[in-house]
C-alpha positions as CSV (number, residue, x, y, z in Angstrom):
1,X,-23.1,-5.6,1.0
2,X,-23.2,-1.9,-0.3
3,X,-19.8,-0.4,1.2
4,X,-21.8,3.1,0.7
5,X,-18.8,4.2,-1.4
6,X,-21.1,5.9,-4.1
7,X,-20.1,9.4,-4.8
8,X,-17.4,9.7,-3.2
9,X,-13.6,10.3,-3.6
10,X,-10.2,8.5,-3.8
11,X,-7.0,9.0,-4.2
12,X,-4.8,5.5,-4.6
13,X,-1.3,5.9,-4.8
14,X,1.1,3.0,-7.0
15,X,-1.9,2.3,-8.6
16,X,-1.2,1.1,-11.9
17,X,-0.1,-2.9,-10.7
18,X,-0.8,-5.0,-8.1
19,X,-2.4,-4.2,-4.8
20,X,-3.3,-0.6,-5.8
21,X,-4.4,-1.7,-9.4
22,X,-7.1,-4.1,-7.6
23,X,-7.9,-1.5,-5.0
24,X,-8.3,1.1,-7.5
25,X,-10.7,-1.3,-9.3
26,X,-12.5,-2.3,-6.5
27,X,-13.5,1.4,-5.6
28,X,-14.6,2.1,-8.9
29,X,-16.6,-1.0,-8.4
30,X,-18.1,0.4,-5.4
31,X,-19.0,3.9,-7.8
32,X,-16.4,5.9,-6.0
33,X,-14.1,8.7,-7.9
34,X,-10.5,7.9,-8.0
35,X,-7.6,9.6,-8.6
36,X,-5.1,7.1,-9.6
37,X,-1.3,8.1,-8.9
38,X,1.7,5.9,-10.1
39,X,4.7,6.7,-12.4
40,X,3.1,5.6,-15.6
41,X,-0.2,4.4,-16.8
42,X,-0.3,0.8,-17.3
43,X,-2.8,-1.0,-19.7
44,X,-4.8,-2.5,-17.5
45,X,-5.1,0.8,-15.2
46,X,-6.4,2.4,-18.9
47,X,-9.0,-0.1,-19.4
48,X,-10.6,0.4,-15.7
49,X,-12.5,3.8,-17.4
50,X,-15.2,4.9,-15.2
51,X,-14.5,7.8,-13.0
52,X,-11.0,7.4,-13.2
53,X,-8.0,10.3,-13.4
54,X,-4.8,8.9,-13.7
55,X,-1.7,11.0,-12.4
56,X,1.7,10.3,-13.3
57,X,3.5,10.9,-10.0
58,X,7.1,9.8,-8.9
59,X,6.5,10.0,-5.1
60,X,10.5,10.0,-4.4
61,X,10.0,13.8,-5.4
62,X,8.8,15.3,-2.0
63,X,5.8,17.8,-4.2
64,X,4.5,14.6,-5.3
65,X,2.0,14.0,-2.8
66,X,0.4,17.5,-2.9
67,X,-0.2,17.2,-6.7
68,X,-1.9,14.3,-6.1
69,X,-4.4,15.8,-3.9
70,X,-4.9,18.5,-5.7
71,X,-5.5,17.2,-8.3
72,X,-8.7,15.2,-6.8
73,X,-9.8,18.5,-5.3
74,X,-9.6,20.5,-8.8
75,X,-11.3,17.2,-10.7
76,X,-13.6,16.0,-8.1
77,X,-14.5,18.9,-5.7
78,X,-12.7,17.3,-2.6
79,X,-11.5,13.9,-1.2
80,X,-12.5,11.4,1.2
81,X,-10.4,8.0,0.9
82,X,-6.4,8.2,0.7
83,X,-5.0,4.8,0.2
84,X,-0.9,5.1,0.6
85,X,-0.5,1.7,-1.1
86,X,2.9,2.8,-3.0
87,X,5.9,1.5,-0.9
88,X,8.4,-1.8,-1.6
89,X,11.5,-1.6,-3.2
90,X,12.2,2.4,-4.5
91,X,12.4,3.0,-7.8
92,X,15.6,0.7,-9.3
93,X,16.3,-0.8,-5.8
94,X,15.5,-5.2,-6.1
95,X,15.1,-6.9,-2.8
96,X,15.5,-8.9,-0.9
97,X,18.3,-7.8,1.0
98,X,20.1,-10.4,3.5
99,X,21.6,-8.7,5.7
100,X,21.8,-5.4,7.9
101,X,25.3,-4.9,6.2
102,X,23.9,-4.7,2.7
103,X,21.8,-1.6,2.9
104,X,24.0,1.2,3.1
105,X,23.5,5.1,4.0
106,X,22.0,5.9,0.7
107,X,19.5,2.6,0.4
108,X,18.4,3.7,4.2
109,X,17.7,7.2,2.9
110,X,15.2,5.7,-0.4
111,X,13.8,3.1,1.5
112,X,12.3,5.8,4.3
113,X,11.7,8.0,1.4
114,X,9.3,5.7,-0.5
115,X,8.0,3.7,2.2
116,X,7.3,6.5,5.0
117,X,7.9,10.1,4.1
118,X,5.7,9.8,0.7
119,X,2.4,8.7,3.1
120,X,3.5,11.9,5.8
121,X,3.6,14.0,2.8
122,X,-0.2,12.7,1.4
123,X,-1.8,12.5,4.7
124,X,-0.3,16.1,5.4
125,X,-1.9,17.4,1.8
126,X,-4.9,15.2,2.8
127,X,-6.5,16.2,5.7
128,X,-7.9,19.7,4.7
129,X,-9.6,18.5,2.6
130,X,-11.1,15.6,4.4
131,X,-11.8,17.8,7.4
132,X,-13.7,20.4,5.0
133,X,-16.1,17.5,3.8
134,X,-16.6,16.3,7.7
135,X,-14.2,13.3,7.4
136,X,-12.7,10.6,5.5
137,X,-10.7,7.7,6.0
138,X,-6.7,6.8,5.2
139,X,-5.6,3.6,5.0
140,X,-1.9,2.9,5.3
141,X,-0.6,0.0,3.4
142,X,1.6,-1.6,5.7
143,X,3.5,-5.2,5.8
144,X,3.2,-7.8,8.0
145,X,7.6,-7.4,8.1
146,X,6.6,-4.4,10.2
147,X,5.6,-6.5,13.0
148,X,8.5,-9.3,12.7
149,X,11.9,-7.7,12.8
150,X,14.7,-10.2,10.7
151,X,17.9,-9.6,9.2
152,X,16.2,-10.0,5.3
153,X,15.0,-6.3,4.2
154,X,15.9,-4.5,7.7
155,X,15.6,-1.3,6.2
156,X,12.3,-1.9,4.6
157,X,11.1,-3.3,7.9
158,X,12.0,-0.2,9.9
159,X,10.3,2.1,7.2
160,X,6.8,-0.3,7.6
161,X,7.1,-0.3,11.7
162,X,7.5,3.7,11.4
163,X,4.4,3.7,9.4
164,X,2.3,1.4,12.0
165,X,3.5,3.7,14.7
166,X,2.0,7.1,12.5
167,X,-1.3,5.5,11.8
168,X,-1.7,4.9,15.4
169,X,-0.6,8.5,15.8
170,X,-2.5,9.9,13.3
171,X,-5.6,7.9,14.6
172,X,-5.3,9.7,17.5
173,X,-5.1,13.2,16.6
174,X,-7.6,13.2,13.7
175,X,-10.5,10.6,14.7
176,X,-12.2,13.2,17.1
177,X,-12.8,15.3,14.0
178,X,-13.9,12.4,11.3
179,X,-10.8,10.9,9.5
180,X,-10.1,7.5,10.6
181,X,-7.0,6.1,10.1
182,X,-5.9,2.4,9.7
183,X,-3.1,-0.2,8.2
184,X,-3.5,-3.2,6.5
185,X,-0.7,-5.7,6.6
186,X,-0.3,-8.1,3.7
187,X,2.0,-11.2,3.8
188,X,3.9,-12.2,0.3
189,X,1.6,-11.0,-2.6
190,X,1.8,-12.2,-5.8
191,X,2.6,-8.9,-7.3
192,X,5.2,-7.8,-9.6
193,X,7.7,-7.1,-6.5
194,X,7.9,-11.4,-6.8
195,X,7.6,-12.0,-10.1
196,X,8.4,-9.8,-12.4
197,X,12.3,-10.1,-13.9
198,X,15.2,-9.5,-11.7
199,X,12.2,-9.5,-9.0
200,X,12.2,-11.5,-5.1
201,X,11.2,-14.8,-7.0
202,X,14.4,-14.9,-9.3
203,X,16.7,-13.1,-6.0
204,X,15.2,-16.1,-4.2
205,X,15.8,-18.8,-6.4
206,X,19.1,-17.6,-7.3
207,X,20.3,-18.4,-3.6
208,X,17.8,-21.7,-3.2
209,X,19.4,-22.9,-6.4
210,X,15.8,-23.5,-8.4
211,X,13.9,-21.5,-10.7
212,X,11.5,-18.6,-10.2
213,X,8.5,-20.8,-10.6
214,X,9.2,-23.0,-7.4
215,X,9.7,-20.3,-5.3
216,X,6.5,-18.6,-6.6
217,X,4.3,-21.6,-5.5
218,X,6.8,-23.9,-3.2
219,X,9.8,-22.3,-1.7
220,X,8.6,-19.0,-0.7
221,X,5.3,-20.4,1.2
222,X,7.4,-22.8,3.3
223,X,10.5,-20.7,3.8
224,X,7.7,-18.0,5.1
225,X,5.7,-20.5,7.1
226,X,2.1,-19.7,5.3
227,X,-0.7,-21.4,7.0
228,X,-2.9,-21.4,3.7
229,X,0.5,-22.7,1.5
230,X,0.0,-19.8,-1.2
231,X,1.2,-15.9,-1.8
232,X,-1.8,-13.7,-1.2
233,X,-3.7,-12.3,-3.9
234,X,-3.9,-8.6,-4.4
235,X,-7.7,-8.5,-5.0
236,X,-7.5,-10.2,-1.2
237,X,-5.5,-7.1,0.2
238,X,-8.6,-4.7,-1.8
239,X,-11.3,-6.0,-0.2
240,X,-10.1,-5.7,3.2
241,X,-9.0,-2.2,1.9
242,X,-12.1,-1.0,0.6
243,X,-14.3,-1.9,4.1
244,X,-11.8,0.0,5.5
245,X,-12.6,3.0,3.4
246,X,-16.1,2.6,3.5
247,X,-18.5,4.1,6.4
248,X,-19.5,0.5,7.2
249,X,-16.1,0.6,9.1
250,X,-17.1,4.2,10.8
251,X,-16.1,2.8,14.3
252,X,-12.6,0.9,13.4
253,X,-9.6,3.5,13.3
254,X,-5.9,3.1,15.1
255,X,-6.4,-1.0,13.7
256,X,-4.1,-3.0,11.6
257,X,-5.5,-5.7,9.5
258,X,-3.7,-8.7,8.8
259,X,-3.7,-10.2,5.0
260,X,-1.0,-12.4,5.1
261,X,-1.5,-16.3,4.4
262,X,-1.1,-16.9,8.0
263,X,2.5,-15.2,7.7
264,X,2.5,-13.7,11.1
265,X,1.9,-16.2,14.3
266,X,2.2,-13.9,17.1
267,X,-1.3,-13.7,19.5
């Protein structure tokens, strides 16, 4: 299916790993232009070539954002796909976190910073843009956490539920004039937030008393309740991402898609 995605241009934010290396990949794919925004390149980001501009951006600084999308303006002439992937654990922070009483002041402050405030500050520099090229489309990484409160990562949670209420917000200001807004929730993906060192995997295992490994492909599925038995992929959260940012999806905004092993079991 041609997602019509020639031509025109993205900005992906914590794109060098992950869920916003595949999405950046996929786009390119697809022949779009993309801006790719994360702290520092990563070998695999550098090998994508194409019509690729990487940005080293730290989006815990609040200019961030607006770099970003200037940048795509000044390189590409405009913008017409903003994919806020970046969010997780700030910059330094490891989770899980057990317990409301772990986070305190300060972790509640990074947490919003990262997860939230960085996407109001891109969608904010975004939308003139968009509006001056007839449209776009933003697509809000979310979590499926957002939609299942629990005492593990409550501050990360609230940030994800804060961003679900904006898109729906944000869907309803901006549709009537062309940008369509949406979320996409993953479950557990195997990214480097699992199983990188020091990541959820080891955290995890520590606790379970096993190794890394197990939780990887044992513990974690059946502690989480996954239908399918397995962490998502992150080329699985792309593709979902990329119809979404495609006109083929011109009459789906305000949605949330759900990519999450069959992590959430509400109706």
């Amino acid at each position: 299916m041609d997602l019509q995605l020639s031509g025109r241009v993205a900005v992906v934010t914590g794109a060098s790993k992950g869920i916003g290396l595949a999405v950046t990949r996929t786009l390119l794919s697809e022949g779009a232009r993309v801006v790719a925004a994360s702290r520092k390149v990563s070998p695999e980001l550098e090998a994508l070539g194409g019509d690729l501009v990487h940005v080293p951006a730290d989006l815990m600084d609040p200019e961030a954002p607006a770099r970003i999308v200037d940048r795509a303006v000044a390189e590409f002439g405009g913008l017409d796909i903003l994919v806020n992937n970046a969010g997780g654990p700030p910059p330094g922070v490891a989770l899980p976190r057990f317990s409301f009483l772990a986070p305190t002041d300060e972790d509640w402050r990074m947490m919003f910073e990262f997860n939230l405030f960085s996407v109001v500050r891109a969608v904010r520099a975004a939308v003139t843009p968009m509006l001056a090229r007839g449209g776009g489309s933003i697509v809000n990484v979310s979590s499926g956490s957002a939609r299942l409160p629990a005492p593990m990562n409550v501050d990360y949670n609230a940030a994800k539920a804060g961003l679900n209420n904006l898109t729906k917000a944000l869907s309803e200001e901006f549709g009537p004039q062309g940008i369509r807004v949406n979320t996409v929730s993953p479950g557990p993906v195997r990214t480097a937030w699992w199983t990188e060192s020091g990541g959820a995997a080891d955290i995890i295992a520590a606790q379970a008393g096993t190794d890394r490994d197990s939780v990887i492909e044992r513990v974690a599925p059946e502690m989480m309740s996954l239908t399918t038995g397995r962490l998502v992929e992150p080329q699985e959260v792309a593709d979902v991402v990329a119809l979404l940012a495609s006109p083929r999806s011109a009459a789906t905004t305000g949605a949330d898609f759900v990519v999450d092993a069959g992590f959430l079991k509400q109706v």
